[in-house]
gemmi code that builds the backbone of each chain (N, CA, C; Angstrom):
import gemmi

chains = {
    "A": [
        ("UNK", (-8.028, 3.469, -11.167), (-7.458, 4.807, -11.008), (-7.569, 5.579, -12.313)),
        ("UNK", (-8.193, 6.924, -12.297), (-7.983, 7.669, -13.456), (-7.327, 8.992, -13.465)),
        ("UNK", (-6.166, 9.399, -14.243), (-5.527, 11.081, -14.190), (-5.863, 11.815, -15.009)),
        ("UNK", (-6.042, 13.162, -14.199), (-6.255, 13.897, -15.184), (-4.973, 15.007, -14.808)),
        ("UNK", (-4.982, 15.445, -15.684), (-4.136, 16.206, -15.760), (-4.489, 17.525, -16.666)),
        ("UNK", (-3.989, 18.746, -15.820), (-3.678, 20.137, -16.022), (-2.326, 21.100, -16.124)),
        ("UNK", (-2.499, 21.934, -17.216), (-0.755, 22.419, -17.273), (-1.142, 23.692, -17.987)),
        ("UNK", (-0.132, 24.501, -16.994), (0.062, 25.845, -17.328), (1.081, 26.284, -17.548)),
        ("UNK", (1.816, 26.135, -18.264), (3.014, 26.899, -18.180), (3.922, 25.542, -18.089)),
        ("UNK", (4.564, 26.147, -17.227), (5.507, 25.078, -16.235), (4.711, 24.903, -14.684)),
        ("UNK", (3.428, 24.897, -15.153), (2.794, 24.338, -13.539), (2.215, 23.313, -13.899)),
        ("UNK", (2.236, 22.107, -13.319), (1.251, 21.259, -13.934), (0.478, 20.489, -12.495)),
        ("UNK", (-0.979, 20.020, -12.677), (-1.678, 19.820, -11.449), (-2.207, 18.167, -12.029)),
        ("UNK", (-2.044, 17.571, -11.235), (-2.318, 16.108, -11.922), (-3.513, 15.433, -10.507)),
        ("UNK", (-4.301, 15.593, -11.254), (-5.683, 14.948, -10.134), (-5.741, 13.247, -10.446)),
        ("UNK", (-5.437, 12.430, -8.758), (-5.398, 10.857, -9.360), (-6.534, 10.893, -8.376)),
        ("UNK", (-7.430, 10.212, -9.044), (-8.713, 9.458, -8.935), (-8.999, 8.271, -8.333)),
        ("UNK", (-9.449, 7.557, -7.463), (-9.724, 6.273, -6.900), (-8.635, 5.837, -6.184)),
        ("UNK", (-7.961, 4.251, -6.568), (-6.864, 3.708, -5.714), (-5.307, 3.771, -6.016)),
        ("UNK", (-4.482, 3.903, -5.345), (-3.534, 4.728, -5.886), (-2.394, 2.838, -5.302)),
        ("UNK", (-2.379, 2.090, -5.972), (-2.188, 0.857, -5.692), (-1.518, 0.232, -6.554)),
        ("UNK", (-0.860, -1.307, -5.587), (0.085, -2.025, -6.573), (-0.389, -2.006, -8.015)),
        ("UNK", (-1.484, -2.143, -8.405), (-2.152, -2.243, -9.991), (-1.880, -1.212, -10.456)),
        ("UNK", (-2.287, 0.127, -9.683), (-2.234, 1.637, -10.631), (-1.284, 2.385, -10.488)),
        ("UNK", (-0.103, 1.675, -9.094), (0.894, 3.075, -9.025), (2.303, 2.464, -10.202)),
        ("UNK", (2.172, 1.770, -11.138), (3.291, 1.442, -12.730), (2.223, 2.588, -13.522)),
        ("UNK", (1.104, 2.870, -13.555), (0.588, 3.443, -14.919), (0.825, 5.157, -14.284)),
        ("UNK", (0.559, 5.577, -13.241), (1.161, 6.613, -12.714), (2.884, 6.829, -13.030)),
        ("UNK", (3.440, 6.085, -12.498), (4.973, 6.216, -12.657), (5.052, 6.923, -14.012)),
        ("UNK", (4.682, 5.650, -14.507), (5.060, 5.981, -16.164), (4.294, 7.055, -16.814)),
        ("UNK", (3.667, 7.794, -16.362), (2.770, 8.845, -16.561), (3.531, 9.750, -16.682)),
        ("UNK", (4.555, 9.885, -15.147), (5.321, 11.074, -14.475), (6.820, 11.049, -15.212)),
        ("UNK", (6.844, 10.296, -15.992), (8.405, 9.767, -16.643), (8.305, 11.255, -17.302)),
        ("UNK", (7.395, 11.086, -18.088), (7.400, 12.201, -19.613), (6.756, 13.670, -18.876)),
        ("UNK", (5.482, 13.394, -18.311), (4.951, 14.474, -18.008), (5.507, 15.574, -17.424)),
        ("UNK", (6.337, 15.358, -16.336), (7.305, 16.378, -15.592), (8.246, 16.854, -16.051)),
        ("UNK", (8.675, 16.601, -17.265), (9.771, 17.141, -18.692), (9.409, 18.889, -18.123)),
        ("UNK", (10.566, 19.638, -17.992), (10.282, 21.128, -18.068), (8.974, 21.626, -17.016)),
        ("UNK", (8.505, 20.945, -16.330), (7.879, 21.067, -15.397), (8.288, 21.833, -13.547)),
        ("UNK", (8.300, 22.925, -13.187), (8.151, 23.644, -11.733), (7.433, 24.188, -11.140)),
        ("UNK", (6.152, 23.661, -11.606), (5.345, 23.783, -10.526), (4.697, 22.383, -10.073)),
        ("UNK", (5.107, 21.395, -9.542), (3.594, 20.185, -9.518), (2.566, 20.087, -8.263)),
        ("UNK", (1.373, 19.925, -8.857), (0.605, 19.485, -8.007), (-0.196, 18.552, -8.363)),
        ("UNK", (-0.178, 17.788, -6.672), (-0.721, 16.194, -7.320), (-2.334, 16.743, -6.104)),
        ("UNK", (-3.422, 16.752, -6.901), (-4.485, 17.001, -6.018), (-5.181, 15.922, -5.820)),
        ("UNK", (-5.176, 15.138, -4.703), (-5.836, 13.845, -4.093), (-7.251, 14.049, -3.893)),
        ("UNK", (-8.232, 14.949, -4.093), (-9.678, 15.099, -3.350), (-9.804, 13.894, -3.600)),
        ("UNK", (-9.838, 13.253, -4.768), (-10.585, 12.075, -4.943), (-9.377, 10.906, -5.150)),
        ("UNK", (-8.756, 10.614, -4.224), (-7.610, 9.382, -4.072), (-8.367, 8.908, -2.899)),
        ("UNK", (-8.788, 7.611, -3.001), (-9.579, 7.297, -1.305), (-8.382, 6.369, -0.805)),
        ("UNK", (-7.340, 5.934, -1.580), (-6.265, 5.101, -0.813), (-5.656, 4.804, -1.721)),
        ("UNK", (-4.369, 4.687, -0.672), (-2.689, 4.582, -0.674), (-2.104, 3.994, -0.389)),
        ("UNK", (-1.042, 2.989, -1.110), (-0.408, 1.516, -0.412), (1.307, 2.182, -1.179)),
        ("UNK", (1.801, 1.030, -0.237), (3.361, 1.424, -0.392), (3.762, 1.680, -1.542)),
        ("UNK", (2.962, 1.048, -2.791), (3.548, 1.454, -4.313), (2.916, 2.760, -4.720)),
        ("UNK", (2.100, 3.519, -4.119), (1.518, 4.503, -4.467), (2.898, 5.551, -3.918)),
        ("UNK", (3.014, 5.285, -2.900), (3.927, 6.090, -2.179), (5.309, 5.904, -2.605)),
        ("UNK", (5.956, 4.856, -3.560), (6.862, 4.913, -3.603), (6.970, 5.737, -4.856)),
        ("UNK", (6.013, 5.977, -6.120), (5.547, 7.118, -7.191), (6.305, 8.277, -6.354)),
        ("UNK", (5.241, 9.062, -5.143), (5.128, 10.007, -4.501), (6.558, 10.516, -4.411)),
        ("UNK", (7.722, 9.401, -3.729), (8.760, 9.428, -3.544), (9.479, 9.846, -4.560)),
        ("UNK", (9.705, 8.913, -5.719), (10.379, 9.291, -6.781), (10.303, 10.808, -7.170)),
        ("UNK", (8.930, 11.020, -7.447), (8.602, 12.674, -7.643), (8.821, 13.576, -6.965)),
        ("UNK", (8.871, 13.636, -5.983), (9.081, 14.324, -4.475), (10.835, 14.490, -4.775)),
        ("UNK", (11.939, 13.340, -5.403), (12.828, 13.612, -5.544), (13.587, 14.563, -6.971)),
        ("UNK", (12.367, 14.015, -7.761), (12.659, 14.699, -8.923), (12.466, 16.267, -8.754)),
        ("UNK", (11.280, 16.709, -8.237), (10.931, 17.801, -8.396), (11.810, 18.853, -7.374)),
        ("UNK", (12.521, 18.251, -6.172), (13.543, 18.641, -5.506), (14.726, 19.486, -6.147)),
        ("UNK", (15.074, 18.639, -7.727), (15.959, 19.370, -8.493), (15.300, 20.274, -9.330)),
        ("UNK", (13.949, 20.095, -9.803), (13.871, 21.175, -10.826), (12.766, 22.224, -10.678)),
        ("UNK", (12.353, 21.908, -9.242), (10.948, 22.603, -8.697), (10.270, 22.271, -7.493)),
        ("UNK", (9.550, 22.506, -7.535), (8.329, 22.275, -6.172), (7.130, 21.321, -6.179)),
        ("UNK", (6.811, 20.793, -5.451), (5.794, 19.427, -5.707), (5.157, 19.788, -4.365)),
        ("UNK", (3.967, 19.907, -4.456), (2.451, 19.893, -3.044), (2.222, 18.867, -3.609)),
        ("UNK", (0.784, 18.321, -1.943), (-0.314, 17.832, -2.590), (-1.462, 18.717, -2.036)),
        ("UNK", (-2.547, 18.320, -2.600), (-3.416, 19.366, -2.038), (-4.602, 18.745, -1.713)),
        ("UNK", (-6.215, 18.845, -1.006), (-7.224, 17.817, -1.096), (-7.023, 16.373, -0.596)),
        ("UNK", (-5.904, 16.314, 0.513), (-5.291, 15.201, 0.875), (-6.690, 14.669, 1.734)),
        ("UNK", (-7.390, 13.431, 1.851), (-8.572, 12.906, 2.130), (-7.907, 12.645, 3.713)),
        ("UNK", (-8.417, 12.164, 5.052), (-8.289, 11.746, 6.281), (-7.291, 10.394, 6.350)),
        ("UNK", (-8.060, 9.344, 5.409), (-7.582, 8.520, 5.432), (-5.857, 8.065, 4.135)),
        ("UNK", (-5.827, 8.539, 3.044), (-4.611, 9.138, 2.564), (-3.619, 9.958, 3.756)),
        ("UNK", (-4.072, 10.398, 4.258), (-3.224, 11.457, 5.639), (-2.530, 10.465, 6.466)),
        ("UNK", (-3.267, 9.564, 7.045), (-3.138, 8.496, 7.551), (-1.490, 7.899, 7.275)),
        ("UNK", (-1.861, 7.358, 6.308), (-0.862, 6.334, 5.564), (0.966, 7.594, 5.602)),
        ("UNK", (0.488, 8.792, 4.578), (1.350, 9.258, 4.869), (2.021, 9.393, 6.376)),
        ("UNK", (1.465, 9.939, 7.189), (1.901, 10.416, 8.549), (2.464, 8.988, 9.049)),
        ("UNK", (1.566, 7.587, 9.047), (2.748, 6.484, 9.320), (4.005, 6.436, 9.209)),
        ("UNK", (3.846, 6.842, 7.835), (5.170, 6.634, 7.004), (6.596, 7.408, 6.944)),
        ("UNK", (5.946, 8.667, 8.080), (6.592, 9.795, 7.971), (6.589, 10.896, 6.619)),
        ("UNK", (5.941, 10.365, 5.455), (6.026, 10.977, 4.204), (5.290, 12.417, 4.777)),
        ("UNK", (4.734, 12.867, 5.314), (3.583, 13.455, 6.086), (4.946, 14.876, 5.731)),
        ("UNK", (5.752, 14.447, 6.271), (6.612, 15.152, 6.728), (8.079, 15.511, 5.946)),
        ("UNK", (7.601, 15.164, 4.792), (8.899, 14.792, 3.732), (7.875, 15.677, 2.319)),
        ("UNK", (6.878, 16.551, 2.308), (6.425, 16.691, 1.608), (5.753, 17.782, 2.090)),
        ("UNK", (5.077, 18.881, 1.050), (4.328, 19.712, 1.045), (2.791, 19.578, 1.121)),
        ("UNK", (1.876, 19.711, 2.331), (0.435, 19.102, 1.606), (0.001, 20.334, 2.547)),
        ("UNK", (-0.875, 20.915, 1.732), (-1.728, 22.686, 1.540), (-2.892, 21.976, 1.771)),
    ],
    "B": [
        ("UNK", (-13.621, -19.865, 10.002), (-12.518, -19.466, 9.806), (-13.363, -19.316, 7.919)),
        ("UNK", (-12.739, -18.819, 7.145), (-13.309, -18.650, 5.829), (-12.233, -18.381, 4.877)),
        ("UNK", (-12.249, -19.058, 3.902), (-10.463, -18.827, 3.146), (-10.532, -18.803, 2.248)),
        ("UNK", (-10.120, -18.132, 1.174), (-10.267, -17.937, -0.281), (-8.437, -18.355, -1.064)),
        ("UNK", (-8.059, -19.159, -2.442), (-7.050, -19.415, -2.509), (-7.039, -19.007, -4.327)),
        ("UNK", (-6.161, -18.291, -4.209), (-6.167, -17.823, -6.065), (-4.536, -18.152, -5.985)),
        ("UNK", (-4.128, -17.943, -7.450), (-2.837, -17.788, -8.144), (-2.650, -16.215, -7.466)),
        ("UNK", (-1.127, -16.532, -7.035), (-0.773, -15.154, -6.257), (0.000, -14.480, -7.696)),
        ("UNK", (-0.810, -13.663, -8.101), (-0.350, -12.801, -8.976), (-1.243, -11.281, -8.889)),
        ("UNK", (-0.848, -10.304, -9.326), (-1.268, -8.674, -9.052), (-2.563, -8.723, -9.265)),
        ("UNK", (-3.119, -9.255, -10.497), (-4.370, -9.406, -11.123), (-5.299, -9.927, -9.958)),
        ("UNK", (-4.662, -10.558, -9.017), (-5.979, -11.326, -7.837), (-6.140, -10.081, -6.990)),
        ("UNK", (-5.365, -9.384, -6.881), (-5.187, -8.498, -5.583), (-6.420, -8.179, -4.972)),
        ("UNK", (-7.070, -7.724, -6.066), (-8.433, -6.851, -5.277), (-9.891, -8.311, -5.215)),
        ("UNK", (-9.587, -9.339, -6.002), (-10.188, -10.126, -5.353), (-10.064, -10.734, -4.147)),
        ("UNK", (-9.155, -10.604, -3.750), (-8.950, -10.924, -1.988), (-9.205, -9.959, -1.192)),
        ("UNK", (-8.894, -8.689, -1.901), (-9.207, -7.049, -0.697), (-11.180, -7.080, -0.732)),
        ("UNK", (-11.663, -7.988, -2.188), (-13.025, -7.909, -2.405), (-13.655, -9.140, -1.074)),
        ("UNK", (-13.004, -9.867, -1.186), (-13.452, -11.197, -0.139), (-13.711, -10.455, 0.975)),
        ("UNK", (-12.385, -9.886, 2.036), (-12.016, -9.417, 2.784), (-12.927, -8.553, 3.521)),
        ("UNK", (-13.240, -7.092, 2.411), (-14.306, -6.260, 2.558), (-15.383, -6.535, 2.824)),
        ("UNK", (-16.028, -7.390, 1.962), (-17.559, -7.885, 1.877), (-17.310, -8.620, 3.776)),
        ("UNK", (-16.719, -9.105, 4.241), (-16.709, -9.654, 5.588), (-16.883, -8.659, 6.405)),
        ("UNK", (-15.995, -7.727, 6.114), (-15.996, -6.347, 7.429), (-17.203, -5.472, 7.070)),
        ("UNK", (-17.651, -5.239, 5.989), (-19.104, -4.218, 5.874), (-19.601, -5.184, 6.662)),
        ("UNK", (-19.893, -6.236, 6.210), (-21.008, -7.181, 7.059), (-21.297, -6.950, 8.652)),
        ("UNK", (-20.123, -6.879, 9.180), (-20.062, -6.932, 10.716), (-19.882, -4.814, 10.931)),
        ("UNK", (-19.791, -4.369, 9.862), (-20.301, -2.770, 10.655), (-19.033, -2.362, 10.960)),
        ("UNK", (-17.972, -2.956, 9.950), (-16.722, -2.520, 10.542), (-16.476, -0.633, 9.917)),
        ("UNK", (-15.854, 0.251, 10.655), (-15.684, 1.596, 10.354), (-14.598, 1.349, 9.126)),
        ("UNK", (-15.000, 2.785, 7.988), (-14.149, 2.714, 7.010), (-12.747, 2.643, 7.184)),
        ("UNK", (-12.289, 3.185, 7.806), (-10.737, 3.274, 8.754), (-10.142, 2.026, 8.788)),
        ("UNK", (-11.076, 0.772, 9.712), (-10.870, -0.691, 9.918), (-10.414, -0.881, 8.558)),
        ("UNK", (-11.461, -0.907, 7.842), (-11.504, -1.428, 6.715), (-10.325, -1.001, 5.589)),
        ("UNK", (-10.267, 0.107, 5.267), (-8.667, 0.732, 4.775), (-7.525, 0.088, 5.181)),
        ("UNK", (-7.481, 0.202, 6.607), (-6.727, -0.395, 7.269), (-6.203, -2.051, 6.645)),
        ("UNK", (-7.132, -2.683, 6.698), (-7.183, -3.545, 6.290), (-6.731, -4.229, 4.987)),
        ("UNK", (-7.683, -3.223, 4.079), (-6.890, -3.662, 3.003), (-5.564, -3.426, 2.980)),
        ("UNK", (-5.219, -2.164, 2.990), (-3.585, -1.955, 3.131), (-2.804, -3.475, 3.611)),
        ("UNK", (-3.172, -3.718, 4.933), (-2.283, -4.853, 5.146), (-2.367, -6.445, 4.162)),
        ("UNK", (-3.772, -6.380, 3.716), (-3.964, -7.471, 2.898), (-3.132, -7.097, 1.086)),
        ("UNK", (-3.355, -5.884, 0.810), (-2.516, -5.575, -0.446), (-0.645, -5.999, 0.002)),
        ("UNK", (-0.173, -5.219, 1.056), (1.250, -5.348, 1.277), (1.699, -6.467, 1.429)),
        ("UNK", (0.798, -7.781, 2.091), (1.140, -9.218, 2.308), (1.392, -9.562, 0.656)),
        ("UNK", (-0.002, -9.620, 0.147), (-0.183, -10.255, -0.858), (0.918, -9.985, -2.160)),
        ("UNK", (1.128, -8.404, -2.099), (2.106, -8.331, -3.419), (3.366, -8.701, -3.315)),
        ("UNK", (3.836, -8.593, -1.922), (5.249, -9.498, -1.710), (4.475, -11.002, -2.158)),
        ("UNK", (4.041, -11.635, -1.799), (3.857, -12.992, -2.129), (3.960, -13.159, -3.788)),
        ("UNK", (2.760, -12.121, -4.227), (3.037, -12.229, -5.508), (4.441, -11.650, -6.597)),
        ("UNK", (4.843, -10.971, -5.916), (6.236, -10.562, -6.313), (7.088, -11.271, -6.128)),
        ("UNK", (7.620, -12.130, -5.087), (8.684, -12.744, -4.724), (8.877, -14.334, -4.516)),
        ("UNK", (7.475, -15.272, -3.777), (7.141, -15.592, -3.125), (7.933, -17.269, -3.760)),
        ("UNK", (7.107, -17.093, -5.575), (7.201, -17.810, -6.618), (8.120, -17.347, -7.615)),
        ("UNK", (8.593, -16.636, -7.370), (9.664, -15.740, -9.148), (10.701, -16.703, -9.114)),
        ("UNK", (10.430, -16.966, -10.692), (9.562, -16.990, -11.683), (8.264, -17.016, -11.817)),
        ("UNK", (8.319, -18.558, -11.378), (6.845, -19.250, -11.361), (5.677, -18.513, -11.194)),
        ("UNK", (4.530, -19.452, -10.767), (3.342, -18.897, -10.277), (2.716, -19.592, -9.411)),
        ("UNK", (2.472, -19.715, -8.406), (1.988, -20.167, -7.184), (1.054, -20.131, -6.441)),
        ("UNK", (0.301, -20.396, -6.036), (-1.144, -20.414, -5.356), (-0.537, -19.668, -3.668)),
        ("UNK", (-1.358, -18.716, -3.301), (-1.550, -17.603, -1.843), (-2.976, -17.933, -1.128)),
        ("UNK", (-3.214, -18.189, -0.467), (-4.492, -18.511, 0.584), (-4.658, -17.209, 1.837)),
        ("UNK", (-6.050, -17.000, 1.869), (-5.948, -15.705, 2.807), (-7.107, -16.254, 3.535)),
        ("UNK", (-6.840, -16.700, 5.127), (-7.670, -16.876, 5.763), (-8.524, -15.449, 6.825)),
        ("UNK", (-9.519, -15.782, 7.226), (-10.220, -14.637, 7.733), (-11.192, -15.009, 8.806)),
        ("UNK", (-11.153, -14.529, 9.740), (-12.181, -14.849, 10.754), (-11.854, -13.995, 11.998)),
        ("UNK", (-13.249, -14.206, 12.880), (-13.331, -12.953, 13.585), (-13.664, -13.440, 15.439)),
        ("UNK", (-12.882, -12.584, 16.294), (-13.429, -13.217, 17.601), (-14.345, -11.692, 18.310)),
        ("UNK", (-15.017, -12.662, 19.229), (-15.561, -11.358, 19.891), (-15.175, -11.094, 21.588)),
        ("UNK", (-15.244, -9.709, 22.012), (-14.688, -9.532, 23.190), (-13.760, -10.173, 23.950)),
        ("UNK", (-12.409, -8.935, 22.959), (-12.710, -7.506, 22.929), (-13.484, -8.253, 20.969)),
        ("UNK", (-13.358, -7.322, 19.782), (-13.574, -7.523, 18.644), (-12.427, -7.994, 17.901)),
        ("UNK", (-11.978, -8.544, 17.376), (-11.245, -9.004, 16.834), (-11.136, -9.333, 15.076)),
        ("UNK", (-10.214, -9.372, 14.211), (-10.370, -10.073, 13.438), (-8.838, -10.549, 13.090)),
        ("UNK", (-9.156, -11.815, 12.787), (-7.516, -13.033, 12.364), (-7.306, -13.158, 11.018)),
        ("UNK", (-6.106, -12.688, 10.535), (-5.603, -12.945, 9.017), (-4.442, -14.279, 8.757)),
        ("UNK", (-4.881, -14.646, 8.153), (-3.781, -15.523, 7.811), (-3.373, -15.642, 6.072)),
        ("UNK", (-2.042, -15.956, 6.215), (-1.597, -15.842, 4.705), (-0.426, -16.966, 4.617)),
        ("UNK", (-1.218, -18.215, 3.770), (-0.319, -18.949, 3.510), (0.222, -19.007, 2.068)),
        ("UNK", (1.303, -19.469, 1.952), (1.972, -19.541, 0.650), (3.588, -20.956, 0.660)),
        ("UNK", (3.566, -21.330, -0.519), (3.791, -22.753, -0.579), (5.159, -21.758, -1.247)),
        ("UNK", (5.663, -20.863, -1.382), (7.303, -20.793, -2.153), (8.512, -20.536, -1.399)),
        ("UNK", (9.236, -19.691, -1.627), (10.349, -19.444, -0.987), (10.493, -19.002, 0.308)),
        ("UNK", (11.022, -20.003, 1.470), (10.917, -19.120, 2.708), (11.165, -18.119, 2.940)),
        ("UNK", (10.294, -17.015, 3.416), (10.845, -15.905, 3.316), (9.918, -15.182, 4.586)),
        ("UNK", (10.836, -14.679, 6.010), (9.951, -14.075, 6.981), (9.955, -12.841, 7.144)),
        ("UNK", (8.670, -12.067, 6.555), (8.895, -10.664, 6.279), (9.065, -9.960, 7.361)),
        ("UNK", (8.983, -10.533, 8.881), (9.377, -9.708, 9.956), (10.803, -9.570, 10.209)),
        ("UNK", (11.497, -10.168, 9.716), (13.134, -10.170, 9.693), (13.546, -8.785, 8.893)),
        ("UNK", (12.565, -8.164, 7.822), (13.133, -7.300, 7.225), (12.998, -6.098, 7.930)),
        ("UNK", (14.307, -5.536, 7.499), (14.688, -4.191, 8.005), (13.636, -2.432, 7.805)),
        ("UNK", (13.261, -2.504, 9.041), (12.051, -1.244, 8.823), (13.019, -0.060, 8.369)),
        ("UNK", (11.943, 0.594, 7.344), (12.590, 1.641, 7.115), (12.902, 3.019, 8.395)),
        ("UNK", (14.247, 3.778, 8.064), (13.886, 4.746, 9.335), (13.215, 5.955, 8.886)),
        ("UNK", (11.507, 6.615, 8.966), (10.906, 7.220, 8.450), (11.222, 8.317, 9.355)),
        ("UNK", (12.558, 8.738, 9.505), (12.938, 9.995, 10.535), (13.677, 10.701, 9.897)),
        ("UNK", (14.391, 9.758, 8.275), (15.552, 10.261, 7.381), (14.677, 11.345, 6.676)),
        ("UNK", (16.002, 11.929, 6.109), (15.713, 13.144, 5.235), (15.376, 12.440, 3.889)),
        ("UNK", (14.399, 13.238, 2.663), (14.220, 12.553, 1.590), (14.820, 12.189, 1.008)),
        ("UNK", (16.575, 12.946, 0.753), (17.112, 12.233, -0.653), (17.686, 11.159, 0.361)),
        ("UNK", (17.613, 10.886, 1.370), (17.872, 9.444, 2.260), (17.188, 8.215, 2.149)),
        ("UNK", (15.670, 8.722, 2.194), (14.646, 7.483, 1.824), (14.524, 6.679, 0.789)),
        ("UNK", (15.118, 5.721, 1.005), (14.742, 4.452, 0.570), (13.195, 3.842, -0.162)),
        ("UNK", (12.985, 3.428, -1.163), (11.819, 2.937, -1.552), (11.249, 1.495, -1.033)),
        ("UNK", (12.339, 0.907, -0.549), (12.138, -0.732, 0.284), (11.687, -0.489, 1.188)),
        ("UNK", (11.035, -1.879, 1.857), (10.654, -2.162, 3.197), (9.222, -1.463, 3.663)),
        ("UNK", (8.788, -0.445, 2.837), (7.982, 0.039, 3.086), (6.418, -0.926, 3.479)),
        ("UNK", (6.205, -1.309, 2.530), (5.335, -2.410, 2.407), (4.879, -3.117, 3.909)),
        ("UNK", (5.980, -3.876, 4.362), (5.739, -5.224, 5.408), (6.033, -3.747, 7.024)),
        ("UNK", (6.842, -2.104, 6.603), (6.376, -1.741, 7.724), (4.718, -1.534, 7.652)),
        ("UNK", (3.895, -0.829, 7.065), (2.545, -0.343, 6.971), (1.731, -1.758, 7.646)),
        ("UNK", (2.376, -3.010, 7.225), (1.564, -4.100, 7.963), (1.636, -4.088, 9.485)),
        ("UNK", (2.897, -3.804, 9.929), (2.710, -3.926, 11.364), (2.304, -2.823, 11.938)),
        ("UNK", (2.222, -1.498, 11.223), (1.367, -0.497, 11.912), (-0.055, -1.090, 11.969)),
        ("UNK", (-0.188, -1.362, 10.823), (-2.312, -1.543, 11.162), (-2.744, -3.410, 11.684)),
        ("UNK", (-1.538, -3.957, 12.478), (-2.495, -4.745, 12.889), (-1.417, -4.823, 14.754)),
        ("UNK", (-2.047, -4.986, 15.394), (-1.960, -5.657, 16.672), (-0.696, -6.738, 16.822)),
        ("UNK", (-0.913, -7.503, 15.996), (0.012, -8.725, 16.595), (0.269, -9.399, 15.198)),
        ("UNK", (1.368, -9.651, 15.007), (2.201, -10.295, 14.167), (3.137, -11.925, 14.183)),
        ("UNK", (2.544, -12.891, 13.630), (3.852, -13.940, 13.914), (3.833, -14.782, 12.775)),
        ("UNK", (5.169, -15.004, 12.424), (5.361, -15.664, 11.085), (5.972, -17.607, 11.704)),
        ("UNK", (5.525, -18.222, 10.670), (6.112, -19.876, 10.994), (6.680, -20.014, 9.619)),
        ("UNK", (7.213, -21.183, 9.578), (7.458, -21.491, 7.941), (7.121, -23.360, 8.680)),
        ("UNK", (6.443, -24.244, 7.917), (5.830, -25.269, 8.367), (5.342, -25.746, 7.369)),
        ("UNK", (5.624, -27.474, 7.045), (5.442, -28.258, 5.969), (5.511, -27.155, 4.506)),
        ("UNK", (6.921, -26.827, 4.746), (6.778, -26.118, 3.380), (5.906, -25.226, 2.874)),
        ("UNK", (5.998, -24.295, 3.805), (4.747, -23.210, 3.965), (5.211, -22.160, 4.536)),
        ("UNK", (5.023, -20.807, 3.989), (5.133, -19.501, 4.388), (3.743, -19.576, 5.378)),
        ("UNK", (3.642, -18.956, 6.618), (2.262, -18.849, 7.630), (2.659, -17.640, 8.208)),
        ("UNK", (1.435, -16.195, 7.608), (1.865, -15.303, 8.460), (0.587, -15.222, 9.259)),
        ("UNK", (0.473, -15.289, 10.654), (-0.301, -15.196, 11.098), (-0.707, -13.102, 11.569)),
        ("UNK", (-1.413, -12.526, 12.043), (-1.884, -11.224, 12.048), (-3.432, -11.277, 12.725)),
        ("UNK", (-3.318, -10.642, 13.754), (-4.813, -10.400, 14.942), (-5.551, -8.431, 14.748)),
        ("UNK", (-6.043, -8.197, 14.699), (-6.008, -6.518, 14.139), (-7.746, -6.588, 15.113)),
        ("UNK", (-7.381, -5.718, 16.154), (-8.870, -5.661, 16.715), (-9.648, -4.146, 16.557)),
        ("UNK", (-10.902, -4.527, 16.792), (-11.249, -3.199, 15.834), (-12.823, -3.004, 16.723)),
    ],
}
model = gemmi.Model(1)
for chain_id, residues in chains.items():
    chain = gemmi.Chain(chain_id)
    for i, (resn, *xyz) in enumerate(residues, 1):
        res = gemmi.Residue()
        res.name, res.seqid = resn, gemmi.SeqId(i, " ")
        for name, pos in zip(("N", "CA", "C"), xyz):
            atom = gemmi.Atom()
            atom.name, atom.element = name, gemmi.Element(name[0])
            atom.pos, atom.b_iso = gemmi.Position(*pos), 0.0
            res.add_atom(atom)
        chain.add_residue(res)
    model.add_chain(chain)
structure = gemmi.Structure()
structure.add_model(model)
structure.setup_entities()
């Protein structure tokens, strides 16, 4: 998995790359600890996330709660199969995806 | 039947999702199957490796094989530690509102969405989850 990340202001757009998985969703977390400091705008743009397992989603979660208090969180470029997983999960529906 | 057996720790993960894969391209399985798939082979495996042995470290076995008509393919996941039958655990209710949701359970539900049939044993000191996923 690789992030990149973009910030404007207080918008920040964080593109995760490849597998979003037990291995890569601790280096994400800990990504989002610091990064979302003073942060209301987020966007997490998936074009290139080809998959999502419960630790990816539980990231999603945390953020999804954080940004509840201090802003707004999309995703955007959500792939078929990422869609998938969410909509199982109901996350589909617990979240913003443009 | 074809079985691969590593130390169940995070670091194996994708060598078993690698075993796994290389089987289903082979037979022409659709990317979907295959996603599918791994998902349920990651969610088995990291409970095993998370829980299975803690402390320790413990050896996980992932069997694999395939029937035909209708198509089929059989997972199996044995593990030698703590009994533990992940169908007993409590599904999350994905109907709650967010600051409701829970981060547990998630895992062992996503398994029983993507496969067909589910049954756990515990036998000679053995976790056995058995899993049928036809495709």
């Amino acid at each position: 998995m690789e992030i990149k990340k973009e910030q404007n202001g207080s918008a920040l757009t964080i593109k995760v790359i490849g597998r979003l998985d037990a291995g890569s969703a601790p280096e994400l977390s800990k990504e989002l600890t610091t990064a979302l400091d003073g942060i209301t705008d987020l966007t997490f743009d998936f074009a290139e996330l080809k998959y999502i397992a419960s630790a990816g989603l539980r990231v999603l979660l945390v953020a999804q709660k954080r940004m509840n208090k201090q802003g707004s969180m999309k995703l955007v470029n959500v792939s078929e199969a990422v869609l998938e997983v969410l909509d199982m999960t109901g996350f589909a529906s617990l979240m913003t995806i443009a | 039947m074809e079985k691969i057996t590593v130390d169940a720790v995070l670091e194996n993960l994708q060598t078993v999702i690698d075993f796994a894969t290389e089987k289903l391209e082979e037979r022409d399985c659709s990317m979907k199957i295959v996603m599918q798939t791994e998902l349920v082979i990651e969610e088995i495996f990291v409970n095993i490796a998370s829980y299975a042995y803690h402390p320790e470290i413990g050896p996980a076995t992932f069997c694999m094989a395939f029937e035909e008509n209708p198509h089929a393919l059989l997972m199996t996941f044995i593990d030698g530690g703590k009994p533990y039958n992940p169908l007993e655990q409590e599904a999350p209710d994905t109907t709650l509102a967010l600051e409701e949701r829970d981060v547990g359970g998630l895992g062992i539900f996503l398994v029983k969405k993507n496969v067909d049939e589910i049954s756990y044993e515990y036998a000679d000191g053995k976790n056995i989850l058995h899993m049928k996923k036809f495709f």
